[in-house]
C-alpha positions as CSV (number, residue, x, y, z in Angstrom):
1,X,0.0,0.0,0.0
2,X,1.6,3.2,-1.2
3,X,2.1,6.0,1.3
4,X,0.7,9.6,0.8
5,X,2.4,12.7,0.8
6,X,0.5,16.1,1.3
7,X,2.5,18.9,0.0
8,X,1.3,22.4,1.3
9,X,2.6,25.2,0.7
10,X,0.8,28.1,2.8
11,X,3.1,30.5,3.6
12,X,4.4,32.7,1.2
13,X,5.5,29.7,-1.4
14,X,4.3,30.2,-4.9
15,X,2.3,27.1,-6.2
16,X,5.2,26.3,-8.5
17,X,7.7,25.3,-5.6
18,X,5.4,22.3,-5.3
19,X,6.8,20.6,-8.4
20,X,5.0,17.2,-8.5
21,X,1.7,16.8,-9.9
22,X,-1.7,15.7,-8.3
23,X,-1.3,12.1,-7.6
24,X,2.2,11.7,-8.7
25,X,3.1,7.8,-8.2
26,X,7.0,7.5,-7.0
27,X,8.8,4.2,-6.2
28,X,11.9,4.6,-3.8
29,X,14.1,1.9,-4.8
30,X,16.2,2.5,-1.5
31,X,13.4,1.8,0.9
32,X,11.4,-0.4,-1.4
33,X,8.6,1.6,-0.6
34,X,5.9,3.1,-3.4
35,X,5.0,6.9,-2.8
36,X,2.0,9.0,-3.7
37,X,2.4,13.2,-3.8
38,X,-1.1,14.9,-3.3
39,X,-1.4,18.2,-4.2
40,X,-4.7,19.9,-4.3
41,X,-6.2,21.5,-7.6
42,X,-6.7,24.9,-5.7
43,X,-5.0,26.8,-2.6
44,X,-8.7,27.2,-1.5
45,X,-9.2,25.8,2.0
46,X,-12.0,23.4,1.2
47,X,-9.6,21.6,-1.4
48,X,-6.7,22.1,1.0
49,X,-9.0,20.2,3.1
50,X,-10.0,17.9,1.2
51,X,-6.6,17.1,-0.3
52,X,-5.8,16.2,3.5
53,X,-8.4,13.9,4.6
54,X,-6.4,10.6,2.9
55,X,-2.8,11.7,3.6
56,X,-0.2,10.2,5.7
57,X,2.1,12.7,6.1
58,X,1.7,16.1,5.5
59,X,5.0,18.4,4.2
60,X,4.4,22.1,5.3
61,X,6.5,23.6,3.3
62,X,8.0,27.6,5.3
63,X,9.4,30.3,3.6
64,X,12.4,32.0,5.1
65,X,11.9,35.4,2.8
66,X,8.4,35.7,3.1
67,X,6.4,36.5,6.3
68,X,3.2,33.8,6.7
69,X,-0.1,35.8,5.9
70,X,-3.3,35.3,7.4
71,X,-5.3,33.4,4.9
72,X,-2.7,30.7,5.4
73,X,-2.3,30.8,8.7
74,X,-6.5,30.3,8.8
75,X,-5.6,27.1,6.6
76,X,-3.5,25.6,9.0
77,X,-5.7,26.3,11.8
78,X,-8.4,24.8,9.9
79,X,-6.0,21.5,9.1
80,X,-5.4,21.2,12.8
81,X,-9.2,21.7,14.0
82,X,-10.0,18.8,10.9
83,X,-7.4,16.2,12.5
84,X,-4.0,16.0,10.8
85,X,-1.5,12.9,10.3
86,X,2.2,13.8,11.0
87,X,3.2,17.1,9.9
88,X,7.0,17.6,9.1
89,X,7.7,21.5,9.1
90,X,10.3,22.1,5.4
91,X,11.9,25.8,5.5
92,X,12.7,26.4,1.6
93,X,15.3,29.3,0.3
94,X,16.8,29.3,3.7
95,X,20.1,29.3,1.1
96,X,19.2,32.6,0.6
97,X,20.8,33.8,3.7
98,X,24.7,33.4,3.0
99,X,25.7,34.4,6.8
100,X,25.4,31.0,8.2
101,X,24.4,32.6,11.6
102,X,21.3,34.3,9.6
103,X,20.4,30.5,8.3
104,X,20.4,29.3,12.2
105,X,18.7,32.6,13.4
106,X,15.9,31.3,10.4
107,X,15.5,28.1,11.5
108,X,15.1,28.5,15.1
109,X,12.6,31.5,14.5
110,X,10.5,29.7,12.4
111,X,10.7,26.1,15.0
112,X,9.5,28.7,17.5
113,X,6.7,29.9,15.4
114,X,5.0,26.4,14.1
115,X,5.7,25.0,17.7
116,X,2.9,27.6,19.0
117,X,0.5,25.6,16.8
118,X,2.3,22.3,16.1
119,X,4.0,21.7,19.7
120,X,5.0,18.4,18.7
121,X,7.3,19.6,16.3
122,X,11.1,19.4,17.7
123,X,12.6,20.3,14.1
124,X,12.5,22.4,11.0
125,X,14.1,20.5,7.6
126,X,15.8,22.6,5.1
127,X,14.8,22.0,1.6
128,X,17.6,23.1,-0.1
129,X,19.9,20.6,1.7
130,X,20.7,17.5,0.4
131,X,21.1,15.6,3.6
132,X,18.0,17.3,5.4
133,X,16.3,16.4,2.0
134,X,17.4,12.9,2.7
135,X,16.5,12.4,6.4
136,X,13.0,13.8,5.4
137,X,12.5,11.1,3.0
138,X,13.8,8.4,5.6
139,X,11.4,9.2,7.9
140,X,8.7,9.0,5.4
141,X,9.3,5.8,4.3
142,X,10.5,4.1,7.8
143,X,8.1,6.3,9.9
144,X,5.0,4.9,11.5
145,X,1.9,7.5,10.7
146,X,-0.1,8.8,13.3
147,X,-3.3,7.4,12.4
148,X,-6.8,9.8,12.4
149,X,-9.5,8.3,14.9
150,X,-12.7,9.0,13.1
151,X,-11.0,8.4,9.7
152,X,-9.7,4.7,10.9
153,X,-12.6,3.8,11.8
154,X,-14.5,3.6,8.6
155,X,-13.4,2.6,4.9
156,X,-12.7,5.1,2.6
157,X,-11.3,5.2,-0.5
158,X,-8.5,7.0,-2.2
159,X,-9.1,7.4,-6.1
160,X,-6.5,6.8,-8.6
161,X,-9.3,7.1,-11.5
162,X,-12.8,6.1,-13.1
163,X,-14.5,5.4,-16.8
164,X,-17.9,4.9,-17.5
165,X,-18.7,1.3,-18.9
166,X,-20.9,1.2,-21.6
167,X,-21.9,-2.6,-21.4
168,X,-22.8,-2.1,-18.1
169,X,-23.8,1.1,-18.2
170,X,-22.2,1.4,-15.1
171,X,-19.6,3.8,-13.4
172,X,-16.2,2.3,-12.5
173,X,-14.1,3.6,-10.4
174,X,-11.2,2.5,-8.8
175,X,-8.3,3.3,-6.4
176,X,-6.7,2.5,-2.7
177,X,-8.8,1.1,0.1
178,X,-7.7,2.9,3.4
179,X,-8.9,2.5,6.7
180,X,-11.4,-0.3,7.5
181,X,-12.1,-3.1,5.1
182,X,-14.9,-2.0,2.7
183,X,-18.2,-4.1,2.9
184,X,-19.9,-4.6,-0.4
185,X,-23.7,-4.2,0.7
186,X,-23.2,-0.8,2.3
187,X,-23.8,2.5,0.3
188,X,-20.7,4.4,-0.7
189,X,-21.2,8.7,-0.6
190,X,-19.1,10.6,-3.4
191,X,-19.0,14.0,-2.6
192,X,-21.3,15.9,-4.5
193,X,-22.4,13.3,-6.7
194,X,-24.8,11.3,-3.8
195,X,-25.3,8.1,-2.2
196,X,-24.7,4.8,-4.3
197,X,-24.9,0.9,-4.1
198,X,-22.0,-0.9,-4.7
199,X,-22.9,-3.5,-7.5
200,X,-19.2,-5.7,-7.0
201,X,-15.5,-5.0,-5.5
202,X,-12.8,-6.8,-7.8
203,X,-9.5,-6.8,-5.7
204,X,-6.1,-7.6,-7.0
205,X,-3.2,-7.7,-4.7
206,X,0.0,-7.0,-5.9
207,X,1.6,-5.3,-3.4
208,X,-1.2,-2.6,-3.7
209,X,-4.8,-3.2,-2.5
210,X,-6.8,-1.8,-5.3
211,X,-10.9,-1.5,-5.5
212,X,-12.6,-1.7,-9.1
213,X,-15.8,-0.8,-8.0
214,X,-19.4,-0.6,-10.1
215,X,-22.1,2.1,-8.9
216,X,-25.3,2.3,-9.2
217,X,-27.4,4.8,-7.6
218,X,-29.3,4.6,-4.4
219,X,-30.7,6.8,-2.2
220,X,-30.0,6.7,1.6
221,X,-33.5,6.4,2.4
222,X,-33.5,2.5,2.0
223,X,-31.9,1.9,5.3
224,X,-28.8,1.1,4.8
225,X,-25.0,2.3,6.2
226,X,-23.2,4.9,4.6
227,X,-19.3,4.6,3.6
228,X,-17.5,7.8,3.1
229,X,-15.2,8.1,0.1
């Protein structure tokens, strides 16, 4: 099962410092251990949101130029209010700074300033250093994730894509179970789109649990449990 990566990037960062795409797919060889980069479509907080429900880490990405504004800083409250995996707090240009006393006058400043609303945080990575860079990814891929309570305890599911099967006339759609094992005869809820009946669950294991799932519609009103997706 492929771990997932939220990259945020609230505070000051323009969008194109977060340089992999929405659901970019990347295999460490070293670790042997399959990663997935979410990135949300907007900066909005309901995507932002949204984007962090299914991650397992999330990478809150500090700039050391640029002072955090407010809109961002409401984000983050917001994340923290939602429930939040482990957060590892990244400090990018911090190269910027050529006195090497300025870099550690950064660093600590900004550790002092997320601790106020992550205190759990005893460190701030730089991104522009190649070891720091390195230790991030090691804890990643070795780290245990702090799982979510009230996301654990029921199945959801993590799309990787859908098509609509003309045979069938059916929507398929499939992706990563996470969370509780998904039951077949309970109703599934895709945001904005409704309540629907599962009509069958294929799974293939191959060193990824993956769902192909047929909807049909159903409305809630027949009685049955609701899965969130």
């Amino acid at each position: 099962m492929p771990r997932h990566l939220r990259l945020k990037a609230p505070c000051g960062l323009p969008s194109t410092a977060l340089l992999p795409r929405p659901h970019v797919n990347n295999r460490i060889t070293r670790f042997k251990l399959s990663l997935q980069y979410l990135v949300p479509p907007t900066y909005s907080t309901p995507d932002v949101l949204d984007t962090c429900l299914s991650a397992d880490f999330i990478l809150l990405l500090l700039s050391s130029t640029v002072e955090v504004p407010e809109s961002s800083l409401n984000t983050l409250r917001s994340i923290l209010s939602q429930g939040t995996p482990s957060i590892i707090p990244i400090v990018a240009n911090l190269t910027f700074h050529s006195n090497p006393k300025m870099r550690a006058e950064v660093r600590k400043s900004h550790l002092t300033y997320i601790q106020q609303y992550i205190p759990t945080a005893e460190r701030v990575f730089a991104a522009d250093d190649r070891g720091e860079a390195s230790t991030v990814m090691r804890m990643v891929c070795t780290g245990i994730p702090v799982g979510i309570r009230w996301r654990e305890q029921r199945s959801y599911l993590l799309p990787e894509g859908w098509r609509w099967d003309a045979d069938e006339g059916k929507v398929v759609c499939w992706g990563t179970i996470r969370g509780k094992p998904l039951e077949v005869d309970r109703l599934i809820h895709l945001p904005s789109y409704g309540d629907f009946q599962i009509d069958k669950v294929i799974l293939i294991t191959n060193g990824v649990l993956i769902s192909d799932m047929f909807f049909t519609r159903r409305r809630h009103e027949q009685g049955k449990d609701i899965d969130g997706c």
